[in-house]
N, C-alpha and C positions, 0 to 999 in steps of 0.2 A: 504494500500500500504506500503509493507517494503521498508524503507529509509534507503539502508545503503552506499551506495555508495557518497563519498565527493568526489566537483569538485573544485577546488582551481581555485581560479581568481583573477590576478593583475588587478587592477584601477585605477583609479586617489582617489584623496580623494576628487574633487568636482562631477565625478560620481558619487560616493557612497552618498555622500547628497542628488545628485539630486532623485537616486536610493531609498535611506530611505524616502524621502518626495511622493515620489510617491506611496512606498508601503505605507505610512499613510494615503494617499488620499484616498487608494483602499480598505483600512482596511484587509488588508493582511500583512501576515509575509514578510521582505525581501527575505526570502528564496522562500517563494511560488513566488512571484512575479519574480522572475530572471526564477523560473519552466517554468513559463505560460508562458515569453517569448523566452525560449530558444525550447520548443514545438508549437509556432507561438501561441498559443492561446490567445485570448483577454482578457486583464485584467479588467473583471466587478468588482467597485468598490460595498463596501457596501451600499453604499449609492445611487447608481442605483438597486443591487436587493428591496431597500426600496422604490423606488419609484416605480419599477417596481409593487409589491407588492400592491402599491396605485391604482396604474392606473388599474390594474385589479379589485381593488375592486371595482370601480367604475361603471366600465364594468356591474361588476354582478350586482350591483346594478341598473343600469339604465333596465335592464331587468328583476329585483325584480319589477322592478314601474312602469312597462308598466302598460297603464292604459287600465281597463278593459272596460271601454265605448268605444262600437264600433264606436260610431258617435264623439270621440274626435278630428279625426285631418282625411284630406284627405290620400288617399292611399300613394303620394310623401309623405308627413309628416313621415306617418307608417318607410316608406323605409326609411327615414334619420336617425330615432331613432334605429334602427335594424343595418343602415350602423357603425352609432356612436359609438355603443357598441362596434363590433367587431373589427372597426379599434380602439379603445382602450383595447383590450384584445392582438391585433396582436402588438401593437407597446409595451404592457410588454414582450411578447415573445419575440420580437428583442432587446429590452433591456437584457432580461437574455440571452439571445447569443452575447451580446457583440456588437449590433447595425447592427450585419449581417443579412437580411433578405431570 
């Protein structure tokens, strides 16, 4: 994306703290972080795409280790392990969208 276009904006100077602290939070530049809010989009911090990152691997993993004995656990059982994965794969997804489902 060519960036060439400068938008000049007065604030306060305890905005702009609050503003630089929150783009540190996010692990994003000041400048992306003013983008993402002046295009409504949600600001996912670094540190949610990492944990999102986790919780998926999780996910995969819990269906890496299904276990291959058919007589390990009742049909309900089956179905919780199968539910658990996915709702852990679907809540990384809502995470990289920014909590929107």
């Amino acid at each position: 994306m060519n960036k060439k276009i400068v938008i000049r904006v007065r604030i306060t100077e305890t905005l702009h703290v609050d503003l630089l602290k929150q783009a540190q939070h996010a692990g994003v530049t000041l400048s992306e972080l003013v983008r993402q809010r002046v295009v409504n989009k949600p600001v996912v911090s670094r540190a949610d795409v990492d944990a999102a990152k986790s919780i998926d691997k999780i996910g995969r993993m819990l269906k890496h280790y299904y276990p291959k004995d058919k007589d390990w656990a009742n049909a309900e059982d089956k179905r919780k392990w199968w539910q658990l994965a996915e709702e852990l794969r679907e809540t990384a997804r809502s995470i990289r969208r920014g909590g929107k489902r």
